[in-house]
C-alpha atoms as one frame of an Amber mdcrd trajectory, in Angstrom:
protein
 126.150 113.881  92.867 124.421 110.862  94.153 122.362 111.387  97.157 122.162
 107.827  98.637 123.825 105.096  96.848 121.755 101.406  97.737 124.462 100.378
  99.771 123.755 103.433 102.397 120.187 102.098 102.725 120.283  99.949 105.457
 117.962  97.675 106.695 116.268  97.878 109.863 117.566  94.640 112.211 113.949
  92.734 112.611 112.747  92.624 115.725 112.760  89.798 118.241 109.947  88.057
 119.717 110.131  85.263 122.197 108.745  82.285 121.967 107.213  81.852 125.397
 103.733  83.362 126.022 104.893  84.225 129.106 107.476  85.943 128.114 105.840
  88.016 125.505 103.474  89.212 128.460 106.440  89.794 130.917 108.511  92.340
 128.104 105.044  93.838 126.108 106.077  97.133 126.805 109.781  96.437 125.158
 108.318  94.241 122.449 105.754  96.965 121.243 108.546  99.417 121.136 110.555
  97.499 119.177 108.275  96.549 116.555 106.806  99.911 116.227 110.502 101.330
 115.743 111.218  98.705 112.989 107.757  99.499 111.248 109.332 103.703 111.124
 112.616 102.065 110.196 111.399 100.017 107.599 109.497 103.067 106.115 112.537
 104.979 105.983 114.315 102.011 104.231 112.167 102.109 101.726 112.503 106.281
 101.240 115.620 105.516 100.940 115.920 102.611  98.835 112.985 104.138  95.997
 115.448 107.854  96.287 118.147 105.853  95.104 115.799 103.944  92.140 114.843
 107.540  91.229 118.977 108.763  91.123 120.154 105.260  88.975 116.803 105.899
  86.246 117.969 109.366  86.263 122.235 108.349  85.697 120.551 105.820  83.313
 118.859 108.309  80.726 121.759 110.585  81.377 124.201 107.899  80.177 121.993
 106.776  77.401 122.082 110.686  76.087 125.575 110.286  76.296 125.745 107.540
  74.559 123.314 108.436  71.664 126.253 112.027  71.079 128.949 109.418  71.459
 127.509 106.925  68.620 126.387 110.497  66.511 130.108 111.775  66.758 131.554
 108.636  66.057 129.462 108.289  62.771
């Protein structure tokens, strides 16, 4: 049983930053939070996206081996 399937990996909304010097100064606080949560969200995209790579190689060989007794019964 698959644990995550690609299209339950989503990806983390990127973060905003304003154009205006002054407004970058007037919402630091906010704007550091933000991008620091999308660099842990990003990270955990990734987990999640290279769990999945590791699940399809796995289904892959599995399916191969299935095919290879398929092709040997069939013979």
């Amino acid at each position: 049983m698959p644990i995550a399937a690609a299209a339950d990996c989503v990806p983390p909304e990127r973060p905003f930053l304003p154009q205006s010097r002054e407004d970058i100064r007037a919402y630091a606080d906010l704007l550091r939070s933000d991008f620091e949560g999308y660099i842990v969200d990003i990270q955990e995209y990734f987990r999640c996206l290279d769990g999945e790579r590791q699940r399809a190689l796995q289904e892959a060989r599995e399916v191969s081996e299935d095919y290879g007794r398929l092709v040997e019964l069939l013979d």
